[in-house]
N, C-alpha and C positions, 0 to 999 in steps of 0.2 A: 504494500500500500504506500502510496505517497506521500512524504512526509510535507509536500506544499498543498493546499487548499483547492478544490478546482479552479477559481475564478483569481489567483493569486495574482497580481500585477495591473487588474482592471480596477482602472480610479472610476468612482460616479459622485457626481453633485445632484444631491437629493434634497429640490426645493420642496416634498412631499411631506405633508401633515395629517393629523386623524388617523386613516387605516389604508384605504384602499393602496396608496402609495408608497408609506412607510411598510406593509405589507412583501413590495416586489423588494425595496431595498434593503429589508430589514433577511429575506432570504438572499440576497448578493452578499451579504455582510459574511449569513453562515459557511455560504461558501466560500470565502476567504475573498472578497472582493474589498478595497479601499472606500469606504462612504462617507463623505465631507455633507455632513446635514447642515446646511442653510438655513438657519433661523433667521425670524425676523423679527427686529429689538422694535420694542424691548422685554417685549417679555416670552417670545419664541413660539415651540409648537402648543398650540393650546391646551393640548392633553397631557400637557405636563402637572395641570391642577385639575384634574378629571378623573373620578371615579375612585379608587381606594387608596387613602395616603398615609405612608408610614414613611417617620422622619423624614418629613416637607417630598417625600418624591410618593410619582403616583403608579400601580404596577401595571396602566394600563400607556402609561408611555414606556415606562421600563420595558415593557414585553416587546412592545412595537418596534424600538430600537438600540437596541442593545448590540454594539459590536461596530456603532456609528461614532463619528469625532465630530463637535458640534461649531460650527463656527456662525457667531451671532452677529447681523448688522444691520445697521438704519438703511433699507433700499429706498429712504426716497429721499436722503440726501443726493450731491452729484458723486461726490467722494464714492457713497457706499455703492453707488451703479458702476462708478468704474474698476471698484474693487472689483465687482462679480466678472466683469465682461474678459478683465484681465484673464481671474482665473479659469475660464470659459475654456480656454486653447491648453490646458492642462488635462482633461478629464476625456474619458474614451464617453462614455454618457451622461445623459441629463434626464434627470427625472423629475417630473412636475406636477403634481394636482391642485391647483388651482383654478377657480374658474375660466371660460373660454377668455383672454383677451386682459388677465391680471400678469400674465408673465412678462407679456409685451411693454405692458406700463415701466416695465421694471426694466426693461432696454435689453429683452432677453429673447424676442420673438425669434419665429425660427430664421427668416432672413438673416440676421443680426447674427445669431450664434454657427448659422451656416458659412457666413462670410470668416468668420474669424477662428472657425476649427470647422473644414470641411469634412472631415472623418468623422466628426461627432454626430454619437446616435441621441435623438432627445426623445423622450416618451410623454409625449401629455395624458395624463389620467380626467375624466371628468366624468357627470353625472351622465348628461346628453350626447359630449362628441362634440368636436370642433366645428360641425358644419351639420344645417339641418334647422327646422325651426323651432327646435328648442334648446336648441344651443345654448341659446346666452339664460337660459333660467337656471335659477339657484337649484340645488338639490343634494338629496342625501342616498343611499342605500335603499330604503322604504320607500322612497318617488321613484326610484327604478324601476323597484319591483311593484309598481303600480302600474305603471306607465306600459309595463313589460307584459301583460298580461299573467303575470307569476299570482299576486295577491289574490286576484282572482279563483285562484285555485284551490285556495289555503283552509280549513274551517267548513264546520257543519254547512250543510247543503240551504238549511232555511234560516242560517244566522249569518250575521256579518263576519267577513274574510280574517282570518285572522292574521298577525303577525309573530313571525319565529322569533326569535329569541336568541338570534346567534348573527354575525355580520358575515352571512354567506352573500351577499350581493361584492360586498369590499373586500371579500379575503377570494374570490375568486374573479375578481376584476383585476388585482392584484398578482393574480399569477398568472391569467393572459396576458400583462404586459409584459410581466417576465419569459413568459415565451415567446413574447414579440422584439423582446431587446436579443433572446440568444438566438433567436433566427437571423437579425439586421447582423448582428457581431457576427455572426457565422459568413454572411453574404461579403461584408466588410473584410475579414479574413483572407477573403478568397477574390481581391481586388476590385469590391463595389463601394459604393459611396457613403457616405454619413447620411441617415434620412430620419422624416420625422416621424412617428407613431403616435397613429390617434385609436387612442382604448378611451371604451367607456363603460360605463355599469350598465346601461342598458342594454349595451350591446350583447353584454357577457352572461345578463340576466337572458336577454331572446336566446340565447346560445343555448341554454339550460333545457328548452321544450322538449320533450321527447318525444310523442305520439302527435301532439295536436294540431300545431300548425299543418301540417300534413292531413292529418285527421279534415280540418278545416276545408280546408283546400280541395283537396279532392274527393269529396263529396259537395262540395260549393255550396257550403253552409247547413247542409242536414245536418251535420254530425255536429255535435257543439261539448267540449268536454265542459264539467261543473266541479266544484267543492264534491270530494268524495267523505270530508269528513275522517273517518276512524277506520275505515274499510274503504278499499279503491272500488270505484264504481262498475270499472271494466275487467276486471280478474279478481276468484276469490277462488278459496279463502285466501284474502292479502289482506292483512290489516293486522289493526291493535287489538288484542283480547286480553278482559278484564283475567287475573291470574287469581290465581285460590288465594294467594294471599292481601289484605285489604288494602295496599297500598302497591300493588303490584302490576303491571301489564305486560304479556308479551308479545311480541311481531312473529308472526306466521304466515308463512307461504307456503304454499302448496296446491301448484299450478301445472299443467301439460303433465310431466310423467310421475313425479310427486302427487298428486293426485290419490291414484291410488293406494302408493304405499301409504300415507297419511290416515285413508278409512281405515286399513288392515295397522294403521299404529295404535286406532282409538277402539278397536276391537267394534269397530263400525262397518262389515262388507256391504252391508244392505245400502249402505248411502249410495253406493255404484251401478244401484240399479233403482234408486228414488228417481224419478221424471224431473223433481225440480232439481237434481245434480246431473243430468245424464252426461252433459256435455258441459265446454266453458260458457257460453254464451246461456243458458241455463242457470247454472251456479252463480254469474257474475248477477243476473236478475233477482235472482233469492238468497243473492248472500246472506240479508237479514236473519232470513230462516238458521243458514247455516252456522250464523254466527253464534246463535241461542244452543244449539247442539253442540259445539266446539265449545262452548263455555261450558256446558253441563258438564263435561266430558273434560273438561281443568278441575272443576271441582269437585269430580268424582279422587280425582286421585290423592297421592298424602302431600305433596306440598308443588310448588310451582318449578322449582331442583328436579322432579321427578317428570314432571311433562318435559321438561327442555331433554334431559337424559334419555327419553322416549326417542325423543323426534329427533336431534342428533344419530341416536343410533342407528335412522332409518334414512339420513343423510338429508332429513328435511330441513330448512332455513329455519330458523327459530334464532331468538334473540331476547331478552331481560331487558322490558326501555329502564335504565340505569340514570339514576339523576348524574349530573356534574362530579358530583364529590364520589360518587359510589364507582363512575368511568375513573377519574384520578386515583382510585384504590386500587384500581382492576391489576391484575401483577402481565397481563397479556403488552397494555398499555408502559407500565413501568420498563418491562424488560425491554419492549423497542425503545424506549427513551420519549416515547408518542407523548410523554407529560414528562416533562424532567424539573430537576430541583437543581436551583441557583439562589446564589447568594450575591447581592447588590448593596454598595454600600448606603450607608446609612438605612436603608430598607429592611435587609435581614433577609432570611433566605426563605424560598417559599417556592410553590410550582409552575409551573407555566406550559404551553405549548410546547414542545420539541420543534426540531426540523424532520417536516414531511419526505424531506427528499434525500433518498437515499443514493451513492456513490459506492460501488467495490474498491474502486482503484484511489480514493481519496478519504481523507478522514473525515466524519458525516455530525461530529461534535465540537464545536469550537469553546474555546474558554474568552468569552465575550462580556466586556459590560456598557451600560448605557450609559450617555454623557450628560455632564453638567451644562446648562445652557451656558452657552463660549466656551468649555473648557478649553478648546482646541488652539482657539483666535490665535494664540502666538504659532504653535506650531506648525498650522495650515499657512500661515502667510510665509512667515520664514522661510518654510522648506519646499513650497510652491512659487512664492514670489520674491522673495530673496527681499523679504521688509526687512531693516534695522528695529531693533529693540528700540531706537527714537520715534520710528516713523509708525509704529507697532503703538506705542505711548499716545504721540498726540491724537491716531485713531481713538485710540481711549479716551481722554481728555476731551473731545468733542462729540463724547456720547456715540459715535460713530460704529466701534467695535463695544457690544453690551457683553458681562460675561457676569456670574453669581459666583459665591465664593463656592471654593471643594475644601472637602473635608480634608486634611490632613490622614495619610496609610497609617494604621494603627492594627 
C-alpha cells in the first residue's frame, strides 16, 4: 500500500460553506489533497456557530472540514480581491457554493480565473445551476427536493409529504461534483483544458428517480407514481413492518424469486396459491392485506432477533430500522470505520462519519483536524505568495487578514 495519499500534491481553494461543498472538499482532504478554505471575515463559515458546541467549536463544522487550513479575508476590500486572484494561478481547482453570480462580485468569475490559470478546474455548487430560470433564486437542500419532484414522494398517501431527516440532497450533490472534478482532472491529465463545472442539487436530486420519470413518460401521463407511505405501492411485501417488539420495525423484501421462499419461511404455503398473492401485480394491490398477515406472523414468534435469523437464513433482505445511536453501536459499522472516533481540540473526542471511499492501493484513514478561523493566514501567504511577516502584519492591522486565537498543544 502506498505510503502517499491518492490525491497527494493536488492544491484546491475551497470558497465552499454549509454542506453541499464543504462535503466534495472535505473528501479531497481524506484523500490527501491540499485544501486552503476561504473564509470570509469576519466571522467565516457560518456553521462554525451551528448546531452542537463544545468549547466554543461546533461538531457540525468540525465534521465538515477537518483536514482543511483556513485562510480568512475581507473580499470586498480591493486589497482582499487581489489577495484571492493572486492566489488563483496557484491551485489545480476551485470550489464554490455560493449563489449564481456572488463569486463574480468577488472578481472571481470564471472568465477572470480562466485568464489567469488556464489549467484550472473550478466547480460551482448551487441550488438551481448556473443557467435556467431559477437560477438566481435562493435555496437550500429541501427547495430541491421540492422542486425535484422527490418531496412529493415522501409520507403517507393522504397526509402531507414529509421530510427526511438526513442532508441527502447536499451530501450527494457533493459527491457528483466530486466526480465531476476527477473526471475534468482526468481529461486535464491527458492534455485538455481547465473548465468550469456546473452541479446542482436539483440536478443530483432529478438524478435520484428511479422508475418514474420513465414511468411518466411512457405511458404519457396514465401512470403517475404517489407517496407509498410504509409499504411501496408497486412491489410487496417491501416495506416497514411493525416488529414484536414495541419500539421496533423491520424492512422486508421479498419480491420475484424470494417470494416464495419467504411463504415457506412463515410456514405460510397456502399464500402461493391465495388469488390476492398469485402474482406481483396482485400482491403489490393487496399489500394491505399482506401486511396484516406478515405482522401476525412477527408476533407469532419469540422476539424480532428470531424473525431476522428466519429470513436471513432463507437469504431474504430483512433489516432492524436502527435509530442513529443504535447504527453508531453497530460493531459491522465500527469495524469498517463507517462511524469513527476522533479527537479535536478543545472539542474532545467523539464520533462522526468515516470516509465512504475506499482505496487498496492507498491509505483510506487520515489523521486530520479542522481549523481555527485564519489559523492558516501566515502560512498560506508565505509559502504560496512569498508575503513578508510585515506585509502579513499590516494585512492584519487593517482588519484585512481576520484570524481567532488557537489554543496552545497541550
Amino acid at each position: 500500500m502506498s505510503t502517499e495519499p491518492i490525491l497527494d500534491g493536488l492544491r484546491v481553494l475551497d470558497f465552499t460553506q454549509h454542506l453541499a461543498g464543504p462535503t466534495t472538499t472535505r473528501l479531497m482532504a481524506e484523500m490527501g489533497a491540499e485544501i486552503i478554505k476561504l473564509e470570509l471575515a469576519p466571522w467565516g463559515d457560518q456553521v462554525r456557530k451551528a448546531g452542537y458546541l463544545k468549547g466554543g467549536r461546533s461538531a457540525y463544522f468540525v465534521q465538515q472540514n477537518r483536514g482543511k487550513k483556513s485562510l480568512c479575508v475581507d473580499v470586498k476590500t480591493p486589497a482582499g480581491r487581489k489577495l484571492l486572484l493572486d492566489l488563483v494561478p496557484k491551485f489545480d481547482v476551485l470550489v464554490e457554493n455560493f449563489a449564481p453570480g456572488v463569486i463574480g462580485r468577488m472578481g472571481l468569475d470564471w472568465a477572470t480565473v480562466h485568464r489567469v490559470n488556464p489549467k484550472l478546474i473550478m466547480c460551482s455548487i448551487s441550488t438551481f445551476g448556473q443557467t435556467g430560470p431559477l437560477a438566481d433564486r435562493p435555496g437550500f437542500d429541501y427547495i430541491a427536493q421540492a422542486y425535484s419532484g422527490i418531496t412529493s414522494l415522501i409520507g403517507e398517501r393522504d397526509q402531507a409529504p414529509s421530510l427526511p431527516m438526513a442532508a441527502i440532497g447536499d451530501v450527494t450533490t457533493g459527491v457528483h461534483a466530486l466526480a465531476a472534478i476527477n473526471a475534468a482532472l482526468y481529461r486535464r491529465a491527458l492534455g485538455g483544458p481547465g473548465q468550469l463545472l456546473d452541479i446542482s442539487l436539483i440536478d443530483s436530486y432529478f438524478h435520484c428517480h428511479e422508475l418514474n420519470v420513465g414511468m411518466i413518460s411512457a405511458s404519457e401521463g396514465k401512470l403517475k407514481p404517489t407517496r407509498g407511505g410504509s409499504h411501496h405501492p408497486g412491489m410487496a411485501p417491501l416495506g416497514c413492518f411493525k416488529g414484536k417488539a414495541p419500539d421496533r420495525y423491520l424492512i422486508i423484501i421479498a419480491v420475484l424469486h424470494q417470494w416464495k421462499e419467504f411463504c415457506e419461511a412463515m410456514g405460510k404455503p397456502e399464500l402461493l396459491t391465495d388469488p390476492r398473492f398469485k402474482d406481483p401485480r396482485e400482491r403489490a394491490k393487496n399489500r394491505f392485506a399482506l401486511v396484516a398477515i406478515i405482522e401476525d406472523w412477527i408476533r407469532s414468534r419469540a422476539s424480532d432477533e428470531e424473525v431476522i435469523r428466519i429470513l436471513e437464513e432463507r437469504r431474504i433482505p430483512v433489516a432492524p430500522v436502527l435509530s442513529v445511536a443504535e447504527a453508531m453501536q453497530h460493531p459491522h459499522f465500527i469495524e469498517r470505520g463507517t462511524v469513527r472516533t476522533v479527537t479535536e481540540r478543545e472539542f474532545g473526542t467523539f464520533q462522526m462519519p468515516g470516509m465512504p471511499l475506499r482505496f487498496s492501493e492507498y491509505a483510506n484513514v487520515a489523521d486530520l483536524e479542522a481549523p481555527y478561523l485564519g489559523e492558516h493566514n501566515h502560512e498560506v501567504l508565505k509559502n504560496l505568495l512569498a508575503y513578508s511577516a510585515g506585509e502579513i502584519a499590516a494585512l492584519e492591522s487593517q482588519h484585512i487578514l481576520v484570524a481567532e486565537s488557537v489554543p496552545e498543544a497541550g
